[in-house]
C-alpha positions in Angstrom: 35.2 58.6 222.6 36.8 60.8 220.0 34.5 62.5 217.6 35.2 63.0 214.0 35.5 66.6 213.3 33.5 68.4 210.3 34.3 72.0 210.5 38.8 71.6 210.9 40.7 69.7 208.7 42.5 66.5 211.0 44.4 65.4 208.1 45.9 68.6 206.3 47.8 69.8 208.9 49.5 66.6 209.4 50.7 66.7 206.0 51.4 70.3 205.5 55.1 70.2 206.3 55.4 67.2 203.9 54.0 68.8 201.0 55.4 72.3 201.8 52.0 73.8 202.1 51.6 73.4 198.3 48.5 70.9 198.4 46.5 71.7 195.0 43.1 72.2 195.7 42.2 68.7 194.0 43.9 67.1 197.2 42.0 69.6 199.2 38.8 68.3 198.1 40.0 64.6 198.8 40.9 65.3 201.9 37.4 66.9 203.0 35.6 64.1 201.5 37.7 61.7 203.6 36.5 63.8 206.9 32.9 63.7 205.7 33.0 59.6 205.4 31.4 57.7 208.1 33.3 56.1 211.2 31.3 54.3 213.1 31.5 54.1 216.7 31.9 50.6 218.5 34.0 49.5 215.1 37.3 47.8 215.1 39.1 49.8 212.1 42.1 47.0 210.5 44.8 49.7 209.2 47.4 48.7 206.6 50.0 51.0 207.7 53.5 51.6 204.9 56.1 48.7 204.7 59.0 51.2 204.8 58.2 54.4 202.7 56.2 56.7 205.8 54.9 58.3 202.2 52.8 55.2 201.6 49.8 55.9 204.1 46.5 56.9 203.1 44.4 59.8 203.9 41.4 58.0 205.0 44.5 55.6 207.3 46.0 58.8 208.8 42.3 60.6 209.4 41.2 57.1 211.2 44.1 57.0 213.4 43.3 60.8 214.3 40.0 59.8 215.7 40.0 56.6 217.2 40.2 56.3 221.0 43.0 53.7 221.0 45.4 51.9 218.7 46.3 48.2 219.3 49.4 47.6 217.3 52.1 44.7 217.6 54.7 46.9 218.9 54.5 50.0 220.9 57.6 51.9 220.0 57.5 51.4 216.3 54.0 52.5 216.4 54.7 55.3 218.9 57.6 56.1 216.1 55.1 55.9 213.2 52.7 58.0 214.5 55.2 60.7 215.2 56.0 61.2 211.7 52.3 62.4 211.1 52.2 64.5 213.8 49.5 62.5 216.2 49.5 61.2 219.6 47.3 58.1 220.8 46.6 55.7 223.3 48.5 52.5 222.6 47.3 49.1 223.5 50.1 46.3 222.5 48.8 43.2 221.0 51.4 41.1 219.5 51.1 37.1 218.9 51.6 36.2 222.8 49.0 37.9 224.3 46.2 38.3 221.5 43.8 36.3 222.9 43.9 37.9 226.8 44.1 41.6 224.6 41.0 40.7 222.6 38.9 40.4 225.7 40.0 44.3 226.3 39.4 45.6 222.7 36.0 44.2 222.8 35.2 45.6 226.4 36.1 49.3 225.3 33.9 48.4 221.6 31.4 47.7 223.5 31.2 50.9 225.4 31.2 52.6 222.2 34.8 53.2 221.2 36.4 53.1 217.9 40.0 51.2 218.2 42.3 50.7 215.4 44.2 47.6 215.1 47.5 48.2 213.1 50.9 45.9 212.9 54.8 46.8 212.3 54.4 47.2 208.9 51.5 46.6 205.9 48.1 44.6 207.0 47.9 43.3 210.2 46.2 39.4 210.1 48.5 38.7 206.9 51.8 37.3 208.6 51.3 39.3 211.0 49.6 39.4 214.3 45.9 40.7 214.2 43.7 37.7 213.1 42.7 35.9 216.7 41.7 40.0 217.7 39.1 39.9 214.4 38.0 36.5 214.9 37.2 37.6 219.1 35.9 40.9 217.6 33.4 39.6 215.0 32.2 36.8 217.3 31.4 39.1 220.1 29.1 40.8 217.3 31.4 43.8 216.8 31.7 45.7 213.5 35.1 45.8 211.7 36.1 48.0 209.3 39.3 47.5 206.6 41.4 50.1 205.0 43.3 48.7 202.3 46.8 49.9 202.4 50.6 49.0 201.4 51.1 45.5 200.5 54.8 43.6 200.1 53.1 40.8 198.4 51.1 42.7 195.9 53.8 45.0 195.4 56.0 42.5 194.5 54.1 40.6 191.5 53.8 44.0 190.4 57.4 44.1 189.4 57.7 40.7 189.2 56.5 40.6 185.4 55.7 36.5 186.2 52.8 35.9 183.8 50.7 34.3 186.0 46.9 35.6 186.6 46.9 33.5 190.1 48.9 33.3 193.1 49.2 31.5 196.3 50.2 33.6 199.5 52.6 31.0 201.8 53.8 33.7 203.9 57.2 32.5 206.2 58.2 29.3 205.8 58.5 26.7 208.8 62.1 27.8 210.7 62.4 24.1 211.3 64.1 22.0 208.0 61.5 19.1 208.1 58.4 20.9 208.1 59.8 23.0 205.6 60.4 20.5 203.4 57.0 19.0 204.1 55.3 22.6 203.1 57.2 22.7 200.1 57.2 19.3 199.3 53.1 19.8 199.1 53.3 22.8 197.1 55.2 21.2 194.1 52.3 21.1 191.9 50.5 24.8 192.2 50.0 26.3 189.2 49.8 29.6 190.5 53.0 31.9 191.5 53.8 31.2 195.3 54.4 34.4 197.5 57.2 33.5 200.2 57.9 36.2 203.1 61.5 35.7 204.9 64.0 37.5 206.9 67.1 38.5 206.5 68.9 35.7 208.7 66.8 32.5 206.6 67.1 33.8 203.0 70.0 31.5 202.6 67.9 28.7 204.0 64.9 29.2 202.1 66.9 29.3 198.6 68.8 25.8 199.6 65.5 24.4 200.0 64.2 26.1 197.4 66.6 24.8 194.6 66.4 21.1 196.2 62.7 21.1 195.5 61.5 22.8 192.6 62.5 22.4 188.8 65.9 24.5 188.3 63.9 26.2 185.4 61.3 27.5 187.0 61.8 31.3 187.7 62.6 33.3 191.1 62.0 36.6 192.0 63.7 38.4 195.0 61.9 41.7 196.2 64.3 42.7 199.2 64.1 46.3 200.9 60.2 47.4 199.0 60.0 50.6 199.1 63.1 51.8 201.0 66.0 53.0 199.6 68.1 49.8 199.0 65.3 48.5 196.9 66.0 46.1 194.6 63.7 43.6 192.8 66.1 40.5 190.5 64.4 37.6 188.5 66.5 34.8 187.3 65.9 31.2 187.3 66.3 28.5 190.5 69.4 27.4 189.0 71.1 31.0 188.9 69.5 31.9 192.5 72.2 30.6 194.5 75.0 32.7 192.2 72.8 35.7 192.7 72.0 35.8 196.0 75.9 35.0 197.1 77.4 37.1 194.9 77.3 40.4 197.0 76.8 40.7 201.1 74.3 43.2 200.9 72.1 40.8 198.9 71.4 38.7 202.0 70.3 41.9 204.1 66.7 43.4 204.4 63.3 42.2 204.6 62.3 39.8 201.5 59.8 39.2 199.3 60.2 35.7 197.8 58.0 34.6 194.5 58.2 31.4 193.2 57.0 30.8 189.4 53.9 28.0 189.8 54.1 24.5 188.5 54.3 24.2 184.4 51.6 23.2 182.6 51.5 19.4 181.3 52.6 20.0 177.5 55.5 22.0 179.4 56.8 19.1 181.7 58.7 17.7 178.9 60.9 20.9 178.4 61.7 20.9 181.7 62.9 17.8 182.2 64.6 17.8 178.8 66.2 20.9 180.3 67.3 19.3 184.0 69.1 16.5 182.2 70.9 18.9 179.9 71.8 20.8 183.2 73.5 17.7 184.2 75.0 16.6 181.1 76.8 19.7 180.1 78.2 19.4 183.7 80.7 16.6 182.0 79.6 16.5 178.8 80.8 18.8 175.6 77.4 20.4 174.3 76.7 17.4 171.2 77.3 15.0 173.5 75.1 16.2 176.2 72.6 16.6 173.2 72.7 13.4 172.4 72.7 11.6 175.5 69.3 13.6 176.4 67.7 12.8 173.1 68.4 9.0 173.7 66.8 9.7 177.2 63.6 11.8 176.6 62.7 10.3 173.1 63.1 14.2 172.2 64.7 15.8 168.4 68.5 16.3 168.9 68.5 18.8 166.6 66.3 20.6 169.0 68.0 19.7 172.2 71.7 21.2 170.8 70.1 24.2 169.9 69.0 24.4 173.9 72.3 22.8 175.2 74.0 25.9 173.2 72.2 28.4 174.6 72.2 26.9 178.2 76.1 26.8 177.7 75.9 30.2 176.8 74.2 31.6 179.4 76.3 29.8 181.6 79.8 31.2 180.5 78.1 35.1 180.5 77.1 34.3 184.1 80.7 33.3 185.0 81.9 36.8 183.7 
């Protein structure tokens, strides 16, 4: 097994070149009191590792993959990669979503001889739509200790920014690949209050905003967080009924890992807007904006007055969105 070291720093010199050997000795201190922590033998440590900006790791992360014995991680070259940047060298142990039960059976062999093995994925928290959770489940029902560090999180990161006013939210994750399954997921989430958190790729963004928009209300409000923390970062909020204009608008808005969050169902005094809002959608489709006001008040039972007002600034937005 590796020990932990007391006397020599395992952290600062992997940072040194980073920082320019200007760490204040605030950081010093930190970084001591990181070393002087307890790591357990026979532990499975779960290590969020950065979703793009190598700056995003923590100490006590970069000290626990210094003195592990092993590292099982979903891929080995983008680990081996990772690891690079801080300087270390480890023994690497792939365990990726097709063979997590067969590796589970190793990890716990080596715990059990008194080993301390991380368990990191490509990017953030492994277990969260990633690989990672069969390994904890074998780990914890062989009686085995394990161990988080919090780390870099799309998700949280995302909401955030996102500026949704929402104290809830529901983590979906990806979405079924296949169209009828999706449909059936989304179908089922209709009615959550809380703001959904989607993950997609690159190559199904355009998918997952078609079946967005044929689901949900096109008021509610979308929020694309594509390329966190990287240096094409960009973060746009609009409503479902702008997110196809958005997204297809430039190339590059269709590229990069996404972050997807979808504003929760509207509370019940609320439904009445929104509906009054979908018909005026329509309407104003065919309609001049007093007609379309009309037409909807005669529909919903709801003050014309009122629905012109909205129908004008609807029509509004829509011509400023055009230019």
């Amino acid at each position: 097994m590796t020990e932990p070291t007391d006397s020599t720093s395992t952290i600062l010199p992997l940072m040194q070149d980073t920082l320019h050997d200007a760490l204040p000795n605030l950081l010093h201190e930190v970084v001591r009191d990181v070393e002087r922590q307890t790591y357990p033998s026979a532990t499975l440590y779960v290590v969020a590792t950065p979703i793009g900006n190598a700056g995003d790791i923590s100490l006590r992360a970069l000290h626990t993959l210094s003195i592990v014995d092993a590292i099982a991680c979903e891929d080995t070259r983008n680990t081996g990669h990772l690891l690079t940047r801080y300087g270390l060298s480890k023994k690497l142990i792939a365990a990726h979503q097709h063979n997590e039960r067969e590796v589970a059976e190793t990890l716990i062999r080596r715990l059990q001889a008194g080993e301390r093995i991380a368990l990191v994925s490509d990017a953030g928290t492994p277990a969260v739509s990633d690989p990672g959770a069969r390994i904890v489940d074998a780990v914890r029902n062989a009686g085995l200790r394990v161990v988080p560090l919090p780390g870099a999180s799309a998700a949280v990161a995302a909401l955030s920014a996102s500026g949704l006013l929402n104290d809830q939210f529901y983590f979906v994750g990806f979405l079924p690949a296949k169209t009828k399954q999706r449909e059936t997921v989304l179908f089922n989430l209709k009615s959550v209050a809380a703001t959904m958190v989607f993950y997609e790729a690159p190559h199904r963004i355009i998918e997952t905003v078609d079946a967005l928009v044929a689901m949900f209300e096109p008021a509610r409000h979308v929020v694309f967080a594509r390329e966190l923390t990287k240096m094409f970062e960009e973060i746009h909020r609009c409503t479902l009924a702008e997110a196809h204009a958005w997204i297809n608008a430039e190339a590059n808005r269709q590229k990069g890992e996404f972050v997807v969050l979808l504003e929760g169902a509207p509370a019940a005094g609320d439904q009445d807007e929104i509906e009054a809002e979908r018909i005026l959608t329509i309407l104003l489709q065919e309609c001049s904006v007093k007609q379309a006001a009309t037409l909807a008040a005669h529909i919903t039972g709801q003050k014309k007055n009122a629905l012109y007002d909205r129908a004008l600034q609807m029509k509004a937005n829509s011509e400023a969105d055009e230019d």
